[in-house]
C-alpha positions as CSV (number, residue, x, y, z in Angstrom):
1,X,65.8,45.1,-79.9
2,X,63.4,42.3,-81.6
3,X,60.0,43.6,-82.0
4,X,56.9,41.5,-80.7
5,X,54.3,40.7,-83.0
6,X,50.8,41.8,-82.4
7,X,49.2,40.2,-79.4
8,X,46.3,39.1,-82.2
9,X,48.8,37.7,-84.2
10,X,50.2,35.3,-81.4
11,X,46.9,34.5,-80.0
12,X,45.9,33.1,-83.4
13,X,49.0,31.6,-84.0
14,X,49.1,30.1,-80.1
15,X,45.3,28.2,-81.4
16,X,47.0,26.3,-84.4
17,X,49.6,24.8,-82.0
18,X,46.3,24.5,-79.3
19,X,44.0,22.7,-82.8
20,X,46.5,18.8,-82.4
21,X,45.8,19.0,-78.3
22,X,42.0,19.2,-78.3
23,X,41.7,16.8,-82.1
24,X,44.5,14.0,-80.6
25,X,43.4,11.0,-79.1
26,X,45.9,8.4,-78.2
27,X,44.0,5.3,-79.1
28,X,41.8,6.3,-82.1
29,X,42.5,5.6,-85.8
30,X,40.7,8.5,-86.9
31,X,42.5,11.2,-85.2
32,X,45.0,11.4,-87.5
33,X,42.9,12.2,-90.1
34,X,40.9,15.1,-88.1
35,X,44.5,16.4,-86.8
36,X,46.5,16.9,-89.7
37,X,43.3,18.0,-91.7
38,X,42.8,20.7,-89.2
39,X,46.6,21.5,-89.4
40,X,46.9,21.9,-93.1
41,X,43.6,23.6,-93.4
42,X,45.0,26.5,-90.8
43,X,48.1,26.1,-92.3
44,X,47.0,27.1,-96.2
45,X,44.8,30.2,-94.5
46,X,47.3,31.6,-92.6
47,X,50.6,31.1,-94.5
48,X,50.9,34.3,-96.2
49,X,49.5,36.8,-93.4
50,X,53.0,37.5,-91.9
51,X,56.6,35.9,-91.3
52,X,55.4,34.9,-87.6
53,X,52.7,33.5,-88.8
54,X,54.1,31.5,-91.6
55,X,56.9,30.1,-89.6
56,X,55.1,28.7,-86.5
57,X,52.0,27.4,-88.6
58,X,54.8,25.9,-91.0
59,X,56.4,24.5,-87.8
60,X,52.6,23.5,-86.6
61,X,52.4,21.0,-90.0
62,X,55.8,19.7,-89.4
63,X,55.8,18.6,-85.5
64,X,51.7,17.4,-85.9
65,X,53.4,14.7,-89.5
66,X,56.8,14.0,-87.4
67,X,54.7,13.3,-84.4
68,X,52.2,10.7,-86.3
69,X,55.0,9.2,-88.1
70,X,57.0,8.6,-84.9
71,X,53.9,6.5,-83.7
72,X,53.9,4.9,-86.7
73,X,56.9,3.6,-86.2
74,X,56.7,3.0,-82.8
75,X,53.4,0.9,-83.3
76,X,55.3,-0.8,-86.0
77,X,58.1,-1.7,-84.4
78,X,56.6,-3.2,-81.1
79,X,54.2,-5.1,-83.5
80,X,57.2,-6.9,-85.5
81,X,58.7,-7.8,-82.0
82,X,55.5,-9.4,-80.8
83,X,55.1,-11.6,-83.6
84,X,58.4,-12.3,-83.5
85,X,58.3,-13.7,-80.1
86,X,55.0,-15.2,-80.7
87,X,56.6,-17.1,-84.3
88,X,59.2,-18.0,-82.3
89,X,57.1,-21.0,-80.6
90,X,57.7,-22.5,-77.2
91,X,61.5,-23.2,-77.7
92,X,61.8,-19.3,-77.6
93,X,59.5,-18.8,-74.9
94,X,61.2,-21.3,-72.8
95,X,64.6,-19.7,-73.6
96,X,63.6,-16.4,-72.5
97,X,61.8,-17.6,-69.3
98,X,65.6,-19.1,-68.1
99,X,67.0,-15.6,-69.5
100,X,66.8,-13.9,-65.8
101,X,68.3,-10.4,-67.0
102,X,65.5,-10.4,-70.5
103,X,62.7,-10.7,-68.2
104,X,62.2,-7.1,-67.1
105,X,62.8,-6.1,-71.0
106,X,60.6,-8.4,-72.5
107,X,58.1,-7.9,-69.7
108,X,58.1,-4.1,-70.7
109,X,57.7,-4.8,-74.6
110,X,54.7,-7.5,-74.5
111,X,52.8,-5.9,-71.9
112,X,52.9,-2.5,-71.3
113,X,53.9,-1.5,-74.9
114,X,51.2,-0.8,-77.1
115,X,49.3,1.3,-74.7
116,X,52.4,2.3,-72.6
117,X,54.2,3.6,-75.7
118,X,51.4,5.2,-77.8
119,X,50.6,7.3,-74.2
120,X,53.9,7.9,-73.5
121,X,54.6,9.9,-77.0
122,X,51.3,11.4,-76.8
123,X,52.3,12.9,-73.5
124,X,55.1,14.3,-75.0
125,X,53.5,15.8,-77.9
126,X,51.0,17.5,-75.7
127,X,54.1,19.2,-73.3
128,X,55.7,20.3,-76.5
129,X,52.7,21.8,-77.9
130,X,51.8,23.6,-74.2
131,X,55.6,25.0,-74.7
132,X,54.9,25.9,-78.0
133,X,52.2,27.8,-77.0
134,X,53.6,29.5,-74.6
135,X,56.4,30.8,-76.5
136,X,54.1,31.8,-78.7
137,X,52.4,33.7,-76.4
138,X,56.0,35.1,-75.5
139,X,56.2,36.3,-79.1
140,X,59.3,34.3,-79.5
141,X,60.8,32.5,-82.8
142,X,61.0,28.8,-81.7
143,X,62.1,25.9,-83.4
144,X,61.7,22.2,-82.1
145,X,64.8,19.9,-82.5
146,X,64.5,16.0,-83.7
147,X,60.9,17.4,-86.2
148,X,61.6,16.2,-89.7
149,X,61.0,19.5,-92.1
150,X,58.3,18.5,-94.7
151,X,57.5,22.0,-95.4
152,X,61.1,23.6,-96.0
153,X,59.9,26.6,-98.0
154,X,60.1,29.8,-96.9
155,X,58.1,32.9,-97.0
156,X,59.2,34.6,-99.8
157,X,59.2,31.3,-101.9
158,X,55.5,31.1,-101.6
């Protein structure tokens, strides 16, 4: 049978996961800044308390740097395809205003994007932190598919 950590242990470990949902805002610039400060901060006091700790405050630093560099490339991606269409001059517009079947998917990159997608990803974060913190909570070992590992070391590397 798999023994529980200390409820101390995964309430403090359940407030690094809570630190990216009350310091993210969708539509700031300097969010990112406060965020993974705050992240890297808890992370480089609590890495060496214990193995529960390490992992999900290791795992805390990688979602909060996969998450901002997903909107990175997000934002970056739906700003090449507005200029783009914008470059393209009225020749393009024209074309894509007799393309019947582009409408809807042009309509839902030019318009809605920027905001759409930046809240979109946002909402997601924030669900995968509140299950995070839950299985935290839970005392179990979780591990979040599709997070790119900066920090791969392990415990008894440090």
């Amino acid at each position: 049978m798999d023994l529980q950590p200390p409820l101390k242990d995964r309430v403090i470990t359940s407030i690094g996961y809570a630190l990216p949902i009350f310091l993210s805002g969708p539509l700031l610039s300097i969010d990112a800044v406060l965020t993974v400060g705050a992240v890297l901060v808890y992370y480089f006091i609590l890495r060496k308390q214990s193995r529960f700790f390490f992992h999900h405050v290791r795992q805390n630093v990688n979602v909060v740097l996969s998450y901002y560099l997903y909107r990175g490339i997000i934002n970056l991606f739906i700003f090449l395809v507005e200029r783009v269409l914008s470059m393209g001059g009225e020749g393009l517009q024209e074309w894509i205003a007799e393309q019947v079947f582009l409408q809807p998917l042009f309509f839902f990159l030019g318009v809605l994007s920027p905001i759409f997608f930046t809240l979109l990803l946002q909402s997601v974060f924030h669900i995968a932190l509140g299950l995070l913190i839950i299985f935290v909570l839970m005392g179990k070992w979780t591990r979040i598919p599709l997070v790119i590992r900066f920090i791969k070391t392990e415990m008894h590397e440090l």
